[in-house]
N, C-alpha and C positions, 0 to 999 in steps of 0.2 A: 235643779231638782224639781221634779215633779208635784205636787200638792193638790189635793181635794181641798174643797171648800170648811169641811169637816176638819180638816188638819190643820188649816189656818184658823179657825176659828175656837180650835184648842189651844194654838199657841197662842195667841193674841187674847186670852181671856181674862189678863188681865187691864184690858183697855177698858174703856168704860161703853164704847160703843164698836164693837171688833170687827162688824161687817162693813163700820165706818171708814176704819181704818184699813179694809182689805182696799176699798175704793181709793181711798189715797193713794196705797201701793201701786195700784195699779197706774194713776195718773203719774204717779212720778217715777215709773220705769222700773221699778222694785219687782213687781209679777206683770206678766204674759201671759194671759186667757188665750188655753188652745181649745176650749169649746166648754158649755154650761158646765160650770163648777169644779171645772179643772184647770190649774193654773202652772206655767215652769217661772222659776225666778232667775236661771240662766239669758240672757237674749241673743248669747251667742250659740247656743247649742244646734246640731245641724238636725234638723228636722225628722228623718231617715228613724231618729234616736227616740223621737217623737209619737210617729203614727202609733205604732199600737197602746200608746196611754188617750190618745183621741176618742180613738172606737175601735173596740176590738167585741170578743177576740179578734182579733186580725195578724196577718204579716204581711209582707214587701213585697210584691210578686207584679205580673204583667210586664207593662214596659216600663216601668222604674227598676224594676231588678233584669232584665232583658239589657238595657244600657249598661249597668252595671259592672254585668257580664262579659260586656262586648258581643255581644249577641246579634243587636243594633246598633247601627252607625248614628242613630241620633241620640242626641243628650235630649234627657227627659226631664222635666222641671217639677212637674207633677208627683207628691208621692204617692202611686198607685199601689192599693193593697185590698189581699183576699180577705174576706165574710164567709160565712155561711146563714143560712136562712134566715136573711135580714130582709128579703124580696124586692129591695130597691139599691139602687146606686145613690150613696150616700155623699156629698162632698162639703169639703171645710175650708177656710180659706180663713190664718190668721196671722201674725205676726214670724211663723217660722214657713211661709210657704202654701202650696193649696194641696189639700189632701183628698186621694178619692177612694173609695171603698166600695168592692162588692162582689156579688155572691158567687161563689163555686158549687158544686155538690158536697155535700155534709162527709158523703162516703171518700170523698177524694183531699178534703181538706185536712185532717193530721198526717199527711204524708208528703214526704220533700222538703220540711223544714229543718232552717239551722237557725241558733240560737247564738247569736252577735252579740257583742262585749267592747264600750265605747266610753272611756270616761267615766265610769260608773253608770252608764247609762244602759241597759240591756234591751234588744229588740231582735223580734223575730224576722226571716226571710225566706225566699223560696231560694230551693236550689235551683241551676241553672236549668234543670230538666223540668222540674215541677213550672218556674215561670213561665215555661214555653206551653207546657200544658195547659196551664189557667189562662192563658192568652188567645190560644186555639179554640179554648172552649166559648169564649165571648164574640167571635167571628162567625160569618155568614157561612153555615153547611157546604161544605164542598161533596162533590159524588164520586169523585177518582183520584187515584195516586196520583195522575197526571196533575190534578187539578191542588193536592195537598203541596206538591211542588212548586209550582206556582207562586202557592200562597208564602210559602215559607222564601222562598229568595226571591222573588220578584214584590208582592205584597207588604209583605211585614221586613223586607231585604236582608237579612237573616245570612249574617257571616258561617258560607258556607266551611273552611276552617275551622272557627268555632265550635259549628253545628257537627262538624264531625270528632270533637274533643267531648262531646256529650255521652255521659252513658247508656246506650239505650238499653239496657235492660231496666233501671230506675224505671222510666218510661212505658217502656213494655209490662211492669209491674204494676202502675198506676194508672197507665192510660183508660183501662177498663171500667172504672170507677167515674168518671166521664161522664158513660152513656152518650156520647155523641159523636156526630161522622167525622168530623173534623180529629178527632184521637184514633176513632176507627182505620182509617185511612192512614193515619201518621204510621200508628202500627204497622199495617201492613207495609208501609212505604220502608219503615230499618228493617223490616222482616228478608224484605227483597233483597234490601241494598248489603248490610251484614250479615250475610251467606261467606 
């Protein structure tokens, strides 16, 4: 379970020294510091469940939700998740793994999420279409469909399979919110291909 510093030091109020006693907890494995003043008392909980009580808002997106997917053939260890106008890539490293976060466009961020259910633990994620968005958006400009190709199965190697179980109109709805070549181009790229 999750807990603020706040929360524990409601419940513990009856100690005589309660921030004393969070210290303890903590040395004797009772709570896990997933960053300033946020603690789980689980230490088996899978991380995944984790990021967005880190730093949010956030959700799961990039290449952590990309593997997920099957999207990409590598397993990702990192949990990578979207921000908005936070202006820096944020990263955490603590007892459930290392966390990284950062920013999309404000206009593109409440769209493609779903809302995951794990133990009582509830966390947000991108869908398959939105991760591939927010991941496009964080790579080097492309100027051609040729070139959007490329990136997606040669680059980022992008189970073309997969890639075509994807909905492209999600896509084609979001993409524009972007503002960038790398979506520009993706667009036109299923515009061509699903004809």
């Amino acid at each position: 379970m999750v807990l603020t510093t706040s929360m524990l030091l409601d419940q513990l109020k009856e100690y005589g020294d309660p921030a004393g006693k969070i210290l303890r907890m903590k040395r004797e494995g009772e709570l896990f510091q997933l960053t300033r003043g946020i603690y789980e008392t689980d230490k088996n909980v899978s991380g995944y469940c984790l990021a967005g009580a880190i730093f949010g808002p956030s959700y799961l997106s990039f290449d952590y939700a990309l593997s997920v997917y099957g999207l990409i053939p590598e397993a990702v260890y990192t949990f990578t998740s979207a921000t908005f106008d936070k202006k820096k890539v944020r990263e955490q490293e603590n007892h459930f793994g290392r966390f990284t976060y950062r920013d999309v466009p404000s206009q593109a961020y409440p769209f493609g999420i779903v809302i995951k259910e794990e133990n009582e633990y509830v966390y947000q994620m991108a869908t398959p279409e939105k991760a591939l968005c927010d991941k496009l958006y964080t790579m080097p400009p492309v100027t051609s469909q040729k070139e959007i190709e490329r990136m997606l199965f040669e680059d980022l190697r992008i189970d073309r399979t997969e890639f075509e179980k994807l909905n492209a109109d999600e896509i084609l709805q979001i993409g524009d919110k972007y503002h960038c070549n790398n979506l520009k181009y993706l667009m036109k790229y299923l515009r061509r291909n699903n004809k």
